[in-house]
C-alpha positions as CSV (number, residue, x, y, z in Angstrom):
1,X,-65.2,37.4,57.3
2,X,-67.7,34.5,57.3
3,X,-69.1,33.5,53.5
4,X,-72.1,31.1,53.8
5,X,-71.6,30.2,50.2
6,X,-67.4,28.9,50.3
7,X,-68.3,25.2,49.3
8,X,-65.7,22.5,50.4
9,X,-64.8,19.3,48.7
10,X,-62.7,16.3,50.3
11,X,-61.2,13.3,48.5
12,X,-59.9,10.6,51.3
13,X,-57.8,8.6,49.0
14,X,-55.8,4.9,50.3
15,X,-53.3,4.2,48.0
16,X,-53.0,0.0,47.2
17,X,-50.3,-1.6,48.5
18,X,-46.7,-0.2,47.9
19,X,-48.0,2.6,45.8
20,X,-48.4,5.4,48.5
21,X,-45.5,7.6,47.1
22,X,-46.5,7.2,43.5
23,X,-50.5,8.4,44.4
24,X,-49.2,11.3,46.4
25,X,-47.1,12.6,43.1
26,X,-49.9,12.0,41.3
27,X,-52.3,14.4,43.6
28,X,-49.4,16.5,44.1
29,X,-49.8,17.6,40.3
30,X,-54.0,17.8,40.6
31,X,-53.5,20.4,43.5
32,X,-50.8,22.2,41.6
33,X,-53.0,22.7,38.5
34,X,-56.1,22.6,40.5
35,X,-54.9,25.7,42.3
36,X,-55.7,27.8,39.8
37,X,-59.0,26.5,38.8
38,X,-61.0,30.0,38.4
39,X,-63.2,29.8,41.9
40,X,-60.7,28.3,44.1
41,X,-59.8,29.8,47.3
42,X,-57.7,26.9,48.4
43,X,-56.2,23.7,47.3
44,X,-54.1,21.1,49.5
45,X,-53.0,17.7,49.5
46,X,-53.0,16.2,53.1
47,X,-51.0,13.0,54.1
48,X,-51.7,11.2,57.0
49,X,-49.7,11.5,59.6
50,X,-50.6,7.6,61.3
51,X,-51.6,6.0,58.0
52,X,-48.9,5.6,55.4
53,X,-51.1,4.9,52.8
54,X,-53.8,7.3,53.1
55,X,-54.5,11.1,51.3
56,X,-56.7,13.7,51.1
57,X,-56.9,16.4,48.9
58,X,-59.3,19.6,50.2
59,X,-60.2,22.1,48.1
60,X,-62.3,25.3,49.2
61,X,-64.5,27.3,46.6
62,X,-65.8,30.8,46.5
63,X,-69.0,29.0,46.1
64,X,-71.2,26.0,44.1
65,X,-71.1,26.7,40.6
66,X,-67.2,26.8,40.6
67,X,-66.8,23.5,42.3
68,X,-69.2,22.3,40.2
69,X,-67.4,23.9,37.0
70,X,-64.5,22.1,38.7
71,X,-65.8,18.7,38.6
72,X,-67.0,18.6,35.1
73,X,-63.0,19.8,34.5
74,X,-60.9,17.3,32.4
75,X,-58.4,17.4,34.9
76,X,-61.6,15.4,37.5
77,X,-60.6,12.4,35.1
78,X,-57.0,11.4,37.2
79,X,-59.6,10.0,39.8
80,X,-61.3,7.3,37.6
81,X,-57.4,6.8,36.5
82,X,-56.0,6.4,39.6
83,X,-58.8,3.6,40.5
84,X,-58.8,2.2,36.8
85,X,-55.1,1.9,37.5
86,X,-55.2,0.2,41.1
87,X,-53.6,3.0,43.0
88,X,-56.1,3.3,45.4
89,X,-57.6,0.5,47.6
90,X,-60.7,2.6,48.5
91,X,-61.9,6.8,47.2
92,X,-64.5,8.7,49.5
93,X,-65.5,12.2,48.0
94,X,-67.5,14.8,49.8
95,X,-68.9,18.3,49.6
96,X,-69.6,20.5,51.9
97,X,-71.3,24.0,52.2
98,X,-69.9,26.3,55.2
99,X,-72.9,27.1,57.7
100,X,-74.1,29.7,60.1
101,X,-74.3,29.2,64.2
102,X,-77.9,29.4,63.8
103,X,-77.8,26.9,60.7
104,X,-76.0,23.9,63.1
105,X,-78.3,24.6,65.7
106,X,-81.0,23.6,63.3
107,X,-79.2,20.7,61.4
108,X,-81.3,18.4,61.6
């Protein structure tokens, strides 16, 4: 069944050099604990199947407010670690709102 409000976020994540393994443990533990963030449909850490160094983490939500509840979340914080840190060379995070056929059509 379609649901126009599921909300989507995506976190493209490269790790600095040599510490790929240690910033997919890392996001390994946010999805585990995310996964149960009241609101979440799905959670999932994504490696790169080209790109050694390169991550994503996807999470899917039942709609705005609980993504949004999500990012004010303590557990938002192991981003602004994992940059204060040097783990990652470069962070790119994105939301997203599932659309209708008739809303793409229109997209302007």
């Amino acid at each position: 069944m379609h649901n126009p409000c599921v909300v989507t976020h995506l976190v493209s994540l490269r790790a600095s050099a040599g510490n790929s393994a240690l910033l997919g443990a890392r996001l390994n533990t946010l999805v585990e604990t995310a996964s149960n963030a009241p609101g979440s449909l799905n959670f999932a850490l994504h490696k790169s199947m080209t790109e050694e160094s390169v991550w994503l983490v996807s999470g899917m939500w039942v709609d705005a407010s609980a993504m949004n509840d999500w990012f004010t979340s303590p557990e938002l914080g192991i981003f602004a670690e994992l940059v204060a840190e040097r783990l990652v060379s470069s962070l790119d995070f994105r939301t997203f709102a599932n659309v209708t056929t008739a809303q793409a059509r229109t997209a302007q």
